[in-house]
Backbone bond lengths (Angstrom), bond angles and torsions (degrees), N, CA, C in turn:
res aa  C-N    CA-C-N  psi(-1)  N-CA   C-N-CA  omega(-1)  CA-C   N-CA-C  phi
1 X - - - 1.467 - - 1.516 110.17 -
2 X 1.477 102.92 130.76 1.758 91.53 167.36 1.606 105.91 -131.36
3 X 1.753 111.24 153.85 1.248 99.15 177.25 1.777 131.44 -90.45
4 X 1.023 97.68 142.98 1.981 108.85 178.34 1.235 99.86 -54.23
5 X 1.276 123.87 -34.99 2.113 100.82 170.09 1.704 97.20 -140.46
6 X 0.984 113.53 114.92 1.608 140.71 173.41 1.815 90.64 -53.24
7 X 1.422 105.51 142.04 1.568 109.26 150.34 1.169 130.09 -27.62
8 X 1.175 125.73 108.01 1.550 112.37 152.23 1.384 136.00 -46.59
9 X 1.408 116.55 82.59 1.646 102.76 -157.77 1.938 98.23 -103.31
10 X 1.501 101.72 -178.77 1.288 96.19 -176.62 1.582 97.16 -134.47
11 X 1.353 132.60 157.16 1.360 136.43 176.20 1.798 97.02 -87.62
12 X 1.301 105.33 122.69 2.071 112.06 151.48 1.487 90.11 -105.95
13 X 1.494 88.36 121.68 1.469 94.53 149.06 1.438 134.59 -82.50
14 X 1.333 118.15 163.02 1.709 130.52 -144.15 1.780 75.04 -73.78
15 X 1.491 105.66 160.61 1.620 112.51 159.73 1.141 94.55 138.17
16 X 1.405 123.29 155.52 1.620 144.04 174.50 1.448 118.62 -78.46
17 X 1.559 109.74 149.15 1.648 130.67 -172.68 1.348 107.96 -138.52
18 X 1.183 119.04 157.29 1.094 128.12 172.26 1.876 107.70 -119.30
19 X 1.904 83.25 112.41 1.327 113.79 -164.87 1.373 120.35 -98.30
20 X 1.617 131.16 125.32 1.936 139.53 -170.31 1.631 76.97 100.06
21 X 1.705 72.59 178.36 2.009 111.09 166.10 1.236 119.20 -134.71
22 X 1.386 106.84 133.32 1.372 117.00 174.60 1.349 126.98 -55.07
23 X 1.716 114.53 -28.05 0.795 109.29 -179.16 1.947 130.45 -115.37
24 X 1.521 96.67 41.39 1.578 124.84 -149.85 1.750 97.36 -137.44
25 X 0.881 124.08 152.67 1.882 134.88 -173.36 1.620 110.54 -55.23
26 X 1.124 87.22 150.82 1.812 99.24 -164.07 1.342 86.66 -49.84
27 X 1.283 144.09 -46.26 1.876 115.63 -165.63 1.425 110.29 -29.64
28 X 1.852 120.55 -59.49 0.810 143.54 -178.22 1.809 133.03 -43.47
29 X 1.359 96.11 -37.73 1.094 125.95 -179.21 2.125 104.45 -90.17
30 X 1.416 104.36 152.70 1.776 129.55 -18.40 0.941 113.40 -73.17
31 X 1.460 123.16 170.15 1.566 120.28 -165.95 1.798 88.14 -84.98
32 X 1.191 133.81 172.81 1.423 146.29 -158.52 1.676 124.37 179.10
33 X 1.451 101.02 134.14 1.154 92.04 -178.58 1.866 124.13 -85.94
34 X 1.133 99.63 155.78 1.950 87.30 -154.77 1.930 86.70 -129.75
35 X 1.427 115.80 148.17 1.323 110.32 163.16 1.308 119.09 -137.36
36 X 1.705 107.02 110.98 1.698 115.09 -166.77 1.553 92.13 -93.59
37 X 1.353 103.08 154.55 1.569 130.18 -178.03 1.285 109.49 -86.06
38 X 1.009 149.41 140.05 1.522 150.43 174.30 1.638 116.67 -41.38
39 X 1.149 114.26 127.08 1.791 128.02 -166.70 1.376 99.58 -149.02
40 X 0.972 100.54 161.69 1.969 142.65 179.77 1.565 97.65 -93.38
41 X 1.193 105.20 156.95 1.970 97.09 178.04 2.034 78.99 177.87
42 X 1.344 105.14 138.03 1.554 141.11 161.20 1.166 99.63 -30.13
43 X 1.737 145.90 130.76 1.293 139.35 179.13 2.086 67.87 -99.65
44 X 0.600 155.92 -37.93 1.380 152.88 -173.95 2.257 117.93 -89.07
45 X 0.856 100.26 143.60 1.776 86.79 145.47 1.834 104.91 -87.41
46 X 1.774 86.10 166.59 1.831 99.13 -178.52 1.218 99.77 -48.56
47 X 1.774 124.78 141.23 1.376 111.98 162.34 1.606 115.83 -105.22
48 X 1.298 117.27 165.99 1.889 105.08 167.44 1.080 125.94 -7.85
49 X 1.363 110.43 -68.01 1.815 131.04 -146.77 1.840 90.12 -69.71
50 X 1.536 99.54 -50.45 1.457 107.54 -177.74 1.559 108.33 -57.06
51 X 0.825 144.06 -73.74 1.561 152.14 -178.24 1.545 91.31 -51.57
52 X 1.420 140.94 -28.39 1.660 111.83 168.69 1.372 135.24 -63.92
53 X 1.976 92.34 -25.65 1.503 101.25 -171.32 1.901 108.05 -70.03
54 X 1.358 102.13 -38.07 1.490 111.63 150.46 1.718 126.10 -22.25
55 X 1.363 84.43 -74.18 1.552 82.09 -176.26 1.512 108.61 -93.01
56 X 1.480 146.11 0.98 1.239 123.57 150.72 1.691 112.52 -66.13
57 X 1.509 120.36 -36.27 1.162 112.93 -164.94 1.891 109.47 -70.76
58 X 1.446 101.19 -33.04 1.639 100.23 -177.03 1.789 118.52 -117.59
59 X 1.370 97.34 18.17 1.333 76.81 173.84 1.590 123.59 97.86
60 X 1.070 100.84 -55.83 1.815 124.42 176.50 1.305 104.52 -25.91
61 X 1.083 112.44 133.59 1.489 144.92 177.90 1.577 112.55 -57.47
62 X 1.539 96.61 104.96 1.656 111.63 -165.73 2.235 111.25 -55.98
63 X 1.237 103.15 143.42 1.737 99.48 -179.98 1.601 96.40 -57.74
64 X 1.458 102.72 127.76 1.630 107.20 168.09 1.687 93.46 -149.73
65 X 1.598 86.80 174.59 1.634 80.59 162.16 1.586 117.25 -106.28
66 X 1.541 99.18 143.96 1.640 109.48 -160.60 1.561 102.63 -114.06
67 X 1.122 132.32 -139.92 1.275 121.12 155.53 1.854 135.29 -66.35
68 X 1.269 92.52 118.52 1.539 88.50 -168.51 1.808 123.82 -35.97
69 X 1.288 109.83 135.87 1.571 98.61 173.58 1.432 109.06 -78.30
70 X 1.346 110.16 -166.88 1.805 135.43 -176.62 1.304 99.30 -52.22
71 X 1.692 121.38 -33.65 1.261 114.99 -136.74 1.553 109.02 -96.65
72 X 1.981 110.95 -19.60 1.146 106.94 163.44 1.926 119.58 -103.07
73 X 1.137 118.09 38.12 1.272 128.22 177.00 1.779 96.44 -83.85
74 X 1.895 92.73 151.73 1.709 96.03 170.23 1.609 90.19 105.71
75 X 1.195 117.18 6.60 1.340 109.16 164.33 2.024 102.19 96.15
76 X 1.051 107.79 25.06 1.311 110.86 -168.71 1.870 95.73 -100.74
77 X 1.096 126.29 -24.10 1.451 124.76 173.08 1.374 120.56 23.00
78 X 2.011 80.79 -89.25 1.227 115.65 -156.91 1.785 107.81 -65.39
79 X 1.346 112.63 -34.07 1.338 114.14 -179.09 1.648 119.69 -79.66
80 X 1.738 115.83 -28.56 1.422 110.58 157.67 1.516 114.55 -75.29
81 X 1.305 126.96 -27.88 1.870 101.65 177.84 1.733 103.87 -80.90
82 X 1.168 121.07 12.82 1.520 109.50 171.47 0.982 106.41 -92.18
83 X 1.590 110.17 -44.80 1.535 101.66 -177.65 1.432 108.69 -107.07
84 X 1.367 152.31 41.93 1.188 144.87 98.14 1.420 128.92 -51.64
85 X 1.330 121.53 -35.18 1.682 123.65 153.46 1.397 135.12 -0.09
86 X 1.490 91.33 -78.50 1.502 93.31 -176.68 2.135 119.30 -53.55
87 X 1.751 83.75 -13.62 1.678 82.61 -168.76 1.390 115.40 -101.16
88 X 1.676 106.77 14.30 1.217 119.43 177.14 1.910 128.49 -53.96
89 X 1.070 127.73 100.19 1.544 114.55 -178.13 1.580 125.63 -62.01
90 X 0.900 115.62 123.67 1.352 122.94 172.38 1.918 113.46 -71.35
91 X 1.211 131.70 76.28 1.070 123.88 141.43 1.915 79.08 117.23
92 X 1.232 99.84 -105.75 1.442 111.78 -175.31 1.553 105.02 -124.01
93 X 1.564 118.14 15.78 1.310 113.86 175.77 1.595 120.26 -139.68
94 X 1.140 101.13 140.38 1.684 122.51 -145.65 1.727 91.04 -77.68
95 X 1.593 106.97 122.54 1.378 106.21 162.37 1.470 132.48 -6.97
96 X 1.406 123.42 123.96 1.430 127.20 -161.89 1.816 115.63 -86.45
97 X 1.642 95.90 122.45 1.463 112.18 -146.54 1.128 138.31 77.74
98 X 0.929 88.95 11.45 2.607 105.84 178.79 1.602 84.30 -102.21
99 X 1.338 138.63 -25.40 1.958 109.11 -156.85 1.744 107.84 -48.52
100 X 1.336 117.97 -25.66 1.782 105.87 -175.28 1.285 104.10 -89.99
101 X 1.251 135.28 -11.13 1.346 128.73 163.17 1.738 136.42 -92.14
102 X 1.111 99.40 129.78 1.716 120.02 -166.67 1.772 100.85 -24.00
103 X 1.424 95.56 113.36 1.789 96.46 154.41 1.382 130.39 -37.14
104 X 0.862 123.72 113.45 1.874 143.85 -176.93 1.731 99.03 -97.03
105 X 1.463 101.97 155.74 1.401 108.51 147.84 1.483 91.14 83.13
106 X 1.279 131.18 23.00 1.359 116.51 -172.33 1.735 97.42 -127.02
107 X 1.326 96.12 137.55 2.401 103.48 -178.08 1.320 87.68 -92.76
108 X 1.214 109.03 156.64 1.503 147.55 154.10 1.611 100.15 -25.62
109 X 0.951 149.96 -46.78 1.108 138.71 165.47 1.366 127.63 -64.62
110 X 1.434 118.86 -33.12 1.195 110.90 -167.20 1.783 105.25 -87.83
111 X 1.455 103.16 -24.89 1.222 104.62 157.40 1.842 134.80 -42.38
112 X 1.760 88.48 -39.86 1.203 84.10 169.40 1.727 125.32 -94.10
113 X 1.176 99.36 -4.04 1.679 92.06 171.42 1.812 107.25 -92.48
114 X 1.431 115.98 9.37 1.430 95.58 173.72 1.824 107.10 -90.65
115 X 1.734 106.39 -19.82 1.552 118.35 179.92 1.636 100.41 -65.41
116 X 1.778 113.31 -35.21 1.501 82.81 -164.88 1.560 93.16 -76.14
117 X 1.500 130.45 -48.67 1.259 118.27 173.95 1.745 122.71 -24.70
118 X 0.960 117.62 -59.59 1.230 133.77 178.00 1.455 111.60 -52.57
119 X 1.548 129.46 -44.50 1.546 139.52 158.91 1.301 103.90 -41.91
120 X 1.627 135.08 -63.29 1.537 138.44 -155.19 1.803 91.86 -68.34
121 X 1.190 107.56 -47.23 1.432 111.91 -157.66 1.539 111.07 -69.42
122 X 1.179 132.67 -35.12 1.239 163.99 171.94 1.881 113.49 -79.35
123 X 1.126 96.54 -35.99 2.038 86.80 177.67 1.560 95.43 92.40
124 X 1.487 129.86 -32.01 1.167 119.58 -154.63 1.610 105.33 -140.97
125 X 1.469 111.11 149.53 1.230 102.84 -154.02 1.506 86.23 -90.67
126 X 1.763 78.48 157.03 1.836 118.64 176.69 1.371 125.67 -116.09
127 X 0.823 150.12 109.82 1.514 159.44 -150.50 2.124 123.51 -140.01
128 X 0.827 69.42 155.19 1.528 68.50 171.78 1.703 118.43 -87.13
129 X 1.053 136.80 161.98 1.884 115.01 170.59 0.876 108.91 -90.18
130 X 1.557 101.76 158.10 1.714 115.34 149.30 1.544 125.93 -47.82
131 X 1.096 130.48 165.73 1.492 134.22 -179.27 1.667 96.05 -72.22
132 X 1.437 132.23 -36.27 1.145 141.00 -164.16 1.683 91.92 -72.49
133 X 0.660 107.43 -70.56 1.922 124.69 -167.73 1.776 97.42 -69.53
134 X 1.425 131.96 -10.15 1.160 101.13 173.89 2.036 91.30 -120.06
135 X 0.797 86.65 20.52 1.916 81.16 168.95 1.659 102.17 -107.95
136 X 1.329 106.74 -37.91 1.642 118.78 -167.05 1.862 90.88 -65.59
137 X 1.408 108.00 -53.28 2.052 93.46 177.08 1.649 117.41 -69.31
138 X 1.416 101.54 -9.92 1.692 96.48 -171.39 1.388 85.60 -74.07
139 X 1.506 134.52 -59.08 1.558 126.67 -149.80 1.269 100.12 -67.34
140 X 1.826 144.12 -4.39 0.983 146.65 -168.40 2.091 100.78 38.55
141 X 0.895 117.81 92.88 1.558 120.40 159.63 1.652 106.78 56.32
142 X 1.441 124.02 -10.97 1.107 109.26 -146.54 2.280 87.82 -108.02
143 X 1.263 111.01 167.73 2.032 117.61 177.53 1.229 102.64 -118.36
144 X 1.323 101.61 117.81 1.896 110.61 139.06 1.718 88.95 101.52
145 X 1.343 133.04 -6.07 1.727 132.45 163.44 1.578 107.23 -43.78
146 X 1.268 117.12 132.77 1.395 108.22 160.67 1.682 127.67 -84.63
147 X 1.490 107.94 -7.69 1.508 123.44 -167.43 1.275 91.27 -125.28
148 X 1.401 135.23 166.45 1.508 158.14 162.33 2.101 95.67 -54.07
149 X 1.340 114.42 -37.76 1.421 124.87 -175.49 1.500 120.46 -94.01
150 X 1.128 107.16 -9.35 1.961 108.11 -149.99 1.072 112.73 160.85
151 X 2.062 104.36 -172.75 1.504 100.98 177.24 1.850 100.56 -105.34
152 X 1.340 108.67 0.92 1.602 117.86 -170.94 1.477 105.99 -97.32
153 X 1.535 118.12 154.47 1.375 120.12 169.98 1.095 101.03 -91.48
154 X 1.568 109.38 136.35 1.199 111.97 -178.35 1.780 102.84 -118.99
155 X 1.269 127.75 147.29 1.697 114.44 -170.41 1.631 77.32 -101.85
156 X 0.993 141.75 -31.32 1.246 106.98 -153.99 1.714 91.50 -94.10
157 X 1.017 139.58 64.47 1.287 139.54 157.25 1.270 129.79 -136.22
158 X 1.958 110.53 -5.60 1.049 123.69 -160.05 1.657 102.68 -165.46
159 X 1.254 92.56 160.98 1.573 93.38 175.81 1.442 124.00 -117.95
160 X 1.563 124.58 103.87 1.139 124.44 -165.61 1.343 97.93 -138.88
161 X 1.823 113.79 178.01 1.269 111.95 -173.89 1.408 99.16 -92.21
162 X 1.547 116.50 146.37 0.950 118.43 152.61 1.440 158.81 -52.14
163 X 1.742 97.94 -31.16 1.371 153.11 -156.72 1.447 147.88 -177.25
164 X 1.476 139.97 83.63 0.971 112.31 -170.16 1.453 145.48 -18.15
165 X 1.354 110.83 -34.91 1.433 122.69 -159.41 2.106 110.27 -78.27
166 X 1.307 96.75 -10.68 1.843 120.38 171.87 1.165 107.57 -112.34
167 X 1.548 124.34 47.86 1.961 106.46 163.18 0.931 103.33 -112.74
168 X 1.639 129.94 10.86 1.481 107.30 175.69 1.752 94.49 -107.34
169 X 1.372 121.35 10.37 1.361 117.28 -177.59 2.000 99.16 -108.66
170 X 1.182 112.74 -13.07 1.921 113.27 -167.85 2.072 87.09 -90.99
171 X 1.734 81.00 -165.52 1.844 91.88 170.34 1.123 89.76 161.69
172 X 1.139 110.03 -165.31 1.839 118.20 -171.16 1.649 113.23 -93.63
173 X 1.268 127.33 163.85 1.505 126.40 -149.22 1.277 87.08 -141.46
174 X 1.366 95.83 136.26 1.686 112.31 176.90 1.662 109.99 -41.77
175 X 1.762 109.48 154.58 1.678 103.67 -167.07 1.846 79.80 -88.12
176 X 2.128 101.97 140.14 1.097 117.66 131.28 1.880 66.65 105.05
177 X 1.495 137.28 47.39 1.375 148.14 138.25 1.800 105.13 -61.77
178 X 0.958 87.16 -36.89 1.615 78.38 -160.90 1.841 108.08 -124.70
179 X 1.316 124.27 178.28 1.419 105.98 -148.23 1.748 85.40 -106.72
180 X 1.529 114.32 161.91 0.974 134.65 -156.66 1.529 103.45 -86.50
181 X 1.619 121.97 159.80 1.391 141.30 149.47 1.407 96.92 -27.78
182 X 1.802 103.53 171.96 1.628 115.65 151.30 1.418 115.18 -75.26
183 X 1.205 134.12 6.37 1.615 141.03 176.99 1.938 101.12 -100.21
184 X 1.074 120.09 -29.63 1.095 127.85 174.26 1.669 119.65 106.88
185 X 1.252 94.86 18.07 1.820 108.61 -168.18 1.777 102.53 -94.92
186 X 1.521 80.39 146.57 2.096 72.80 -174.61 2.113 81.55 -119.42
187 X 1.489 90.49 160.46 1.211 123.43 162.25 1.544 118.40 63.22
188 X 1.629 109.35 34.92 1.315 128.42 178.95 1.524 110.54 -81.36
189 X 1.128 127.57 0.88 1.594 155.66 159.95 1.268 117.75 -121.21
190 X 1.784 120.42 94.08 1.561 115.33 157.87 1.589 83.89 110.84
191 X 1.807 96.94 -163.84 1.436 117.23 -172.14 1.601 123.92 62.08
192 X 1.306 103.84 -66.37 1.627 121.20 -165.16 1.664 104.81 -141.99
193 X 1.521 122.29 122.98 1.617 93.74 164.68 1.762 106.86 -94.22
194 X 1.155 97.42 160.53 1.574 109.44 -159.10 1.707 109.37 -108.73
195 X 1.710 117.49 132.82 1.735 114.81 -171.29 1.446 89.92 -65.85
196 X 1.320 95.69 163.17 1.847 110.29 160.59 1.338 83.36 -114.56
197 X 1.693 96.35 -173.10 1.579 109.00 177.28 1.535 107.47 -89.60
198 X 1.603 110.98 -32.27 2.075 112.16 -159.75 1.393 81.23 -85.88
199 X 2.121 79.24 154.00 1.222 106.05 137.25 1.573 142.72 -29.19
200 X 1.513 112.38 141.37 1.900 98.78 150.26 1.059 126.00 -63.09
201 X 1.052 128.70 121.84 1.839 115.79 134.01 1.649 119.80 -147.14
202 X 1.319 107.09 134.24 0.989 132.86 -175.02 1.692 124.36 -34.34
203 X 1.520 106.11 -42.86 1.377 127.18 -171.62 1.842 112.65 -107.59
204 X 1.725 114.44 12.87 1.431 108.22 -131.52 2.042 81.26 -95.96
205 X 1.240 119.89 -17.90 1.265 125.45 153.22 1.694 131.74 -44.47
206 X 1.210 103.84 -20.76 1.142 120.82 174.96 1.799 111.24 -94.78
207 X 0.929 115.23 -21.61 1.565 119.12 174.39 1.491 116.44 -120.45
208 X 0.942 114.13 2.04 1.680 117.66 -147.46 2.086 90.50 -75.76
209 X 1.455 104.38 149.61 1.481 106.66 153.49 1.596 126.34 -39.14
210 X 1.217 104.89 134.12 1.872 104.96 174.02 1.167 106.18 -89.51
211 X 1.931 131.48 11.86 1.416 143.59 175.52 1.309 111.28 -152.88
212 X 1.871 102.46 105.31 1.111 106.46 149.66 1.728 88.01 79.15
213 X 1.424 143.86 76.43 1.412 133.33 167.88 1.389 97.15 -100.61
214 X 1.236 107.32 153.41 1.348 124.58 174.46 1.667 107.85 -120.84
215 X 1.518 130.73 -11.47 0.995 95.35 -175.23 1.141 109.33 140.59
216 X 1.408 148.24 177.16 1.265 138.50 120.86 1.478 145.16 -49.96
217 X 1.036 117.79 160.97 1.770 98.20 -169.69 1.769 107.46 -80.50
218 X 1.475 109.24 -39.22 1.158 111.60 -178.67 1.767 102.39 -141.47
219 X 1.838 103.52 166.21 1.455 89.30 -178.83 1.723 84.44 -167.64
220 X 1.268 105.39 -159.00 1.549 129.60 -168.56 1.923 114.68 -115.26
221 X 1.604 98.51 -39.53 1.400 113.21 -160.95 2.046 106.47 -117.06
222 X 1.099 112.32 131.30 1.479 91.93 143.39 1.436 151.53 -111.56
223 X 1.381 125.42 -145.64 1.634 102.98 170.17 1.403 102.75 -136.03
224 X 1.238 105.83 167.42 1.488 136.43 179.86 1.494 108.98 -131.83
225 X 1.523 109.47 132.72 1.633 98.06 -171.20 1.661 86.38 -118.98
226 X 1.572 106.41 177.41 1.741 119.24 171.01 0.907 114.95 58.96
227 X 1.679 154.95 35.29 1.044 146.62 134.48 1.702 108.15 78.20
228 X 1.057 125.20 177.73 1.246 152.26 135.97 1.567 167.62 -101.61
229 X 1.544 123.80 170.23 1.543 102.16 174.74 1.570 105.09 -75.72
230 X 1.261 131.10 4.92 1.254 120.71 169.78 1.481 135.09 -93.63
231 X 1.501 97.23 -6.31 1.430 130.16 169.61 1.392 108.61 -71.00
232 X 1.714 117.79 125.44 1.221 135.80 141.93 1.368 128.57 -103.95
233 X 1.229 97.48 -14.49 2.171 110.68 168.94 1.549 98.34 -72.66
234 X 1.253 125.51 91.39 1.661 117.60 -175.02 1.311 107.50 -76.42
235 X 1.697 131.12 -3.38 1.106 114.78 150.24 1.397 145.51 -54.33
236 X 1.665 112.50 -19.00 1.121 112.49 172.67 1.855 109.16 -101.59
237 X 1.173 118.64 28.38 1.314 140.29 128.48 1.433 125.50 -37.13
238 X 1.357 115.26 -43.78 1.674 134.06 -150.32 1.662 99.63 -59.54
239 X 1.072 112.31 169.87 1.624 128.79 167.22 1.741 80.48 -71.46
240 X 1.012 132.21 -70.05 1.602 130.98 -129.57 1.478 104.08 -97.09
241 X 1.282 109.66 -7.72 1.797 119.86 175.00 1.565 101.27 -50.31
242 X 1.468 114.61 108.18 1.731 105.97 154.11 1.542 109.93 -113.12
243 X 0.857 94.40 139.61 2.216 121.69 -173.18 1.333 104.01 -119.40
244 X 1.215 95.62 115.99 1.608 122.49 -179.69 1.575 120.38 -94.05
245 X 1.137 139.62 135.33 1.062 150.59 -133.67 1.549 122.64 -153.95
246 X 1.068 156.52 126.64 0.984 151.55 142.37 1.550 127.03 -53.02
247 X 1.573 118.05 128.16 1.528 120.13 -160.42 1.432 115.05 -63.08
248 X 0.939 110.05 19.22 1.795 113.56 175.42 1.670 119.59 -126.96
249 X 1.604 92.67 13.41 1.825 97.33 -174.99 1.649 97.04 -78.47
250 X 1.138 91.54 144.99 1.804 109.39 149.88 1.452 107.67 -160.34
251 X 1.665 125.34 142.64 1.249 140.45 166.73 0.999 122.92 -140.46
252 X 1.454 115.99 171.10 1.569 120.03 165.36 1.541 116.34 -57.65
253 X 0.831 134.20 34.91 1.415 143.57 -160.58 1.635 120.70 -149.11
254 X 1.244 93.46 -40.60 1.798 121.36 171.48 1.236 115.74 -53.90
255 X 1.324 141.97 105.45 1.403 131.32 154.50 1.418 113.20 -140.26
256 X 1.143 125.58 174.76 1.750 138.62 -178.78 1.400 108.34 -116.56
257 X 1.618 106.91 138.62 1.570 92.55 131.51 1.299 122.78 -136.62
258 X 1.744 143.15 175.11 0.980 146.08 -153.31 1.756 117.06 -92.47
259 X 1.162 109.48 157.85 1.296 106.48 175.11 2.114 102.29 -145.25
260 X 1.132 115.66 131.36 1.215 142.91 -172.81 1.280 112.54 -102.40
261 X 1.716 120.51 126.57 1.700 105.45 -174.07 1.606 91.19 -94.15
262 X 0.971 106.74 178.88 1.865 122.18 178.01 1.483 115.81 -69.48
């Protein structure tokens, strides 16, 4: 099988960043210099249409809601299956008028069985990134920004909540609404937060490789980078925001995108 429109991917070139914030919670800390090797990475996250060809070609188990994860426990139920809803798939086909907007509703795993799909189909492997390699394209080339744009939130660059009191009226916005990084990537702030491949850990900044880290070997938690449209804390907006997770989350909020080595 091959696909009628290939990824939109984008080239980062190989070279060092200075990765966390100094002025953000010890996860974050210390800030460090890190040096990723040259990669391919999604000018988009996966969208609908993309994740259907997936699951018409294999079968794979359409985004629905299944058993709730960790993340809506505490009596929160009723308010994540309302607003996971709208992103419900019908059969093998992605909610009507969502195909340009980022796949929702998908765990850490299934993410990774659309990369190996995506590897066979492609010749070349597909993966999700490292935390290193997907913070290094969020800052697009630029040191010490707290946003993909600046040190200011800007709404018109991203899609986040404004306010609690409008999340059952917002949702996610077609990929490439709003204008891109200096790397050329849209929606690395807001919209969708996106899996990495590593582990959590809290302290892993403090030991981590100065080439190419991946992570811990094993752990408890994972991460989600870039925030969301469900986000009104615009700190977890940041390039350097990491959001920890338990391995069984998925939401309307949840999405990936891919990264390709050379």
């Amino acid at each position: 099988m091959t696909l009628a429109t290939p990824p939109d991917l984008v080239r980062i070139p190989a070279g060092d960043f200075l990765m966390g914030a100094a002025d953000a919670d010890e996860e974050e800390r210390p800030v460090h210099r890190v040096y990723v090797s040259e990669f391919f990475i999604g000018r988009f996250a996966v969208t609908e249409d993309e994740f259907a060809r997936f699951i018409r070609a294999t079968g794979y188990p359409a985004p629905a809601i299944r058993g709730l994860p960790l993340i809506a426990t505490g009596g929160r139920d009723a308010l994540f299956g309302e607003l996971a809803a709208p992103y419900v798939w019908d059969r093998a086909e992605p909610p009507e008028g969502l195909g340009g907007h980022p796949v929702v509703l998908v765990r850490y795993n299934d993410a990774l069985a659309y990369c190996r799909w995506l590897s066979e189909v492609l010749g070349r492997v597909a993966r999700l990134p490292t935390e290193a390699e997907w913070e290094k394209a969020a800052r697009g080339g630029a040191e010490g920004l707290r946003y993909p744009w600046g040190n200011d939130i800007d709404p018109s660059r991203c899609n986040f909540l404004a306010g609690p009191s409008v999340k059952r009226q917002r949702g996610t916005r077609p990929a490439g609404t709003y204008s891109p990084n200096a790397y050329g990537l849209c929606d690395m702030a807001g919209n969708v937060w996106e899996w990495v491949s590593d582990w959590y850990s809290g302290d892993y900044y403090s030991e981590s490789d100065a080439r190419d880290p991946r992570g811990p070997e094993t752990g408890r938690m994972r991460i989600v980078r870039g925030g969301s449209w469900v986000n009104d804390d615009v700190s977890m907006l940041r390039c350097a925001c990491r959001h920890r997770v338990p391995p069984d989350t998925y939401s309307y909020s949840v999405g990936f995108r891919i990264v390709c080595s050379p």
